[in-house]
C-alpha positions in Angstrom: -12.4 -15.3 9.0 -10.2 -12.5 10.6 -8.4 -13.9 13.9 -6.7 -11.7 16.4 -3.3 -10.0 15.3 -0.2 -11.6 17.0 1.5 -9.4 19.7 3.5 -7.2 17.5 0.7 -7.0 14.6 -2.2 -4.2 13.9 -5.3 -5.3 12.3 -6.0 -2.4 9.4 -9.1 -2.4 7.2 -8.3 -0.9 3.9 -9.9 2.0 2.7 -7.6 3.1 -0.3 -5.0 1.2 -2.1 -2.2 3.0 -4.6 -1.3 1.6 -7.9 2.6 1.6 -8.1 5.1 0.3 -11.0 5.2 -2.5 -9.2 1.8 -3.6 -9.4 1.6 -2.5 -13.2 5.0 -4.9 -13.5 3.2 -7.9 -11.9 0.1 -7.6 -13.9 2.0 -7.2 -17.6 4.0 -10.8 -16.0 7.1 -9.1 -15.9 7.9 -10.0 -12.4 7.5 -13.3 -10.6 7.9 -15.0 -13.6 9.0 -18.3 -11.9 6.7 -18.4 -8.9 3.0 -20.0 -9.2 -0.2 -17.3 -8.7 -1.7 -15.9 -7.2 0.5 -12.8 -7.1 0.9 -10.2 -4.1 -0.5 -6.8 -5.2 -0.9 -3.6 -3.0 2.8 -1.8 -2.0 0.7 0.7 -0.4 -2.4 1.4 0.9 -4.3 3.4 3.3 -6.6 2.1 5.9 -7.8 1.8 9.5 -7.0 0.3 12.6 -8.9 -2.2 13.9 -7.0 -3.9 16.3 -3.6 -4.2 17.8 -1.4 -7.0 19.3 -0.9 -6.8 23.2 2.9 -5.6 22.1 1.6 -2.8 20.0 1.8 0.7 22.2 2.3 3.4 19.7 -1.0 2.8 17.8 -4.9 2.9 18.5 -8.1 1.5 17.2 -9.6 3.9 15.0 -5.8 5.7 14.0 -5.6 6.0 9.8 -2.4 4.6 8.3 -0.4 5.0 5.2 1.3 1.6 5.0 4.2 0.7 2.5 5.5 -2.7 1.8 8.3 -2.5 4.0 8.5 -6.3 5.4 7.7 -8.0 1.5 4.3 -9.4 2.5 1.6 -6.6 2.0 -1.1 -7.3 0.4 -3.1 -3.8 0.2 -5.5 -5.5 -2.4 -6.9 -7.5 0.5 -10.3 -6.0 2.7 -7.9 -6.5 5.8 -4.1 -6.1 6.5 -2.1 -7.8 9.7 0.8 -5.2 9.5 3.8 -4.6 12.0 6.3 -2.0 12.0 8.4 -3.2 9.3 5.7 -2.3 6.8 6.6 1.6 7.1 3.3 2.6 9.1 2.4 6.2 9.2 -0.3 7.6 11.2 -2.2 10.3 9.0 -5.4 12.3 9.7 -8.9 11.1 8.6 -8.4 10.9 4.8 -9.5 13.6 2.7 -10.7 11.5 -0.9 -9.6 14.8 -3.0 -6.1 13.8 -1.9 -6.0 10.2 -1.8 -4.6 9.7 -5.1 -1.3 11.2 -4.2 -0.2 9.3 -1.4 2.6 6.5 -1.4 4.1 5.8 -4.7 1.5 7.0 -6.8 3.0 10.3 -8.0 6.2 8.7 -8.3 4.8 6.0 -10.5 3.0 8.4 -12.8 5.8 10.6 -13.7 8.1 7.6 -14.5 5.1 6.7 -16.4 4.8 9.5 -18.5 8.3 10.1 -18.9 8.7 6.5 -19.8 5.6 5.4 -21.8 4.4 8.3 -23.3 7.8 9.6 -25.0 6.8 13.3 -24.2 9.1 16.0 -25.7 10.8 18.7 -23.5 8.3 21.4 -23.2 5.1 19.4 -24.0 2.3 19.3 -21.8 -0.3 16.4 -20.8 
């Protein structure tokens, strides 16, 4: 059951999450290798606010945010988030789904990809 966010937390539901190299690493077991499951998974994700803490000034109910794993804790794979402002919030418009698939680490993540995995000569194209 959700509960109220603490004073300095906002309640987010997720909408979109981002696949990062991180996640990809935790998956293939190459990190947390000495720690018991389950695994964290979700550095980023996109969702809305459904609640804030009494502390909480500079957000709304109903605001969409871009949220990065800034405080270690994010769980973006989860239907809800309690967030503060550690977790590198950013306040976006209403998501567009055309460009959802770029946001966060996700670009990032594929180039190193492809650079990485796919041993791609200069001058070849995907």
């Amino acid at each position: 059951p959700l509960v109220d966010p603490k004073s300095d937390e906002i309640l987010v539901k997720n909408l979109f999450v981002g696949i990062n190299a991180t996640d990809l690493n935790i998956t293939a077991g190459r990190y947390f290798k000495h720690d018991d499951p389950p695994y964290p998974l979700g550095i980023e994700a996109l969702g809305q606010i459904v609640k804030t803490g009494s502390a909480i000034k500079n957000y709304s109910v109903g605001q969409y945010l871009v949220v990065m794993c800034g405080s270690g804790r994010l769980k973006g794979y989860s239907e809800y988030l309690y967030v503060t402002s550690a977790d590198g919030l950013t306040v976006v418009p209403k998501p567009d789904p055309e460009y959802l698939a770029l946001f966060g680490t996700s670009g990032l993540t594929a180039s190193i990809g492809l650079s990485e995995g796919s041993h791609l000569a200069s001058g070849e194209k995907v």
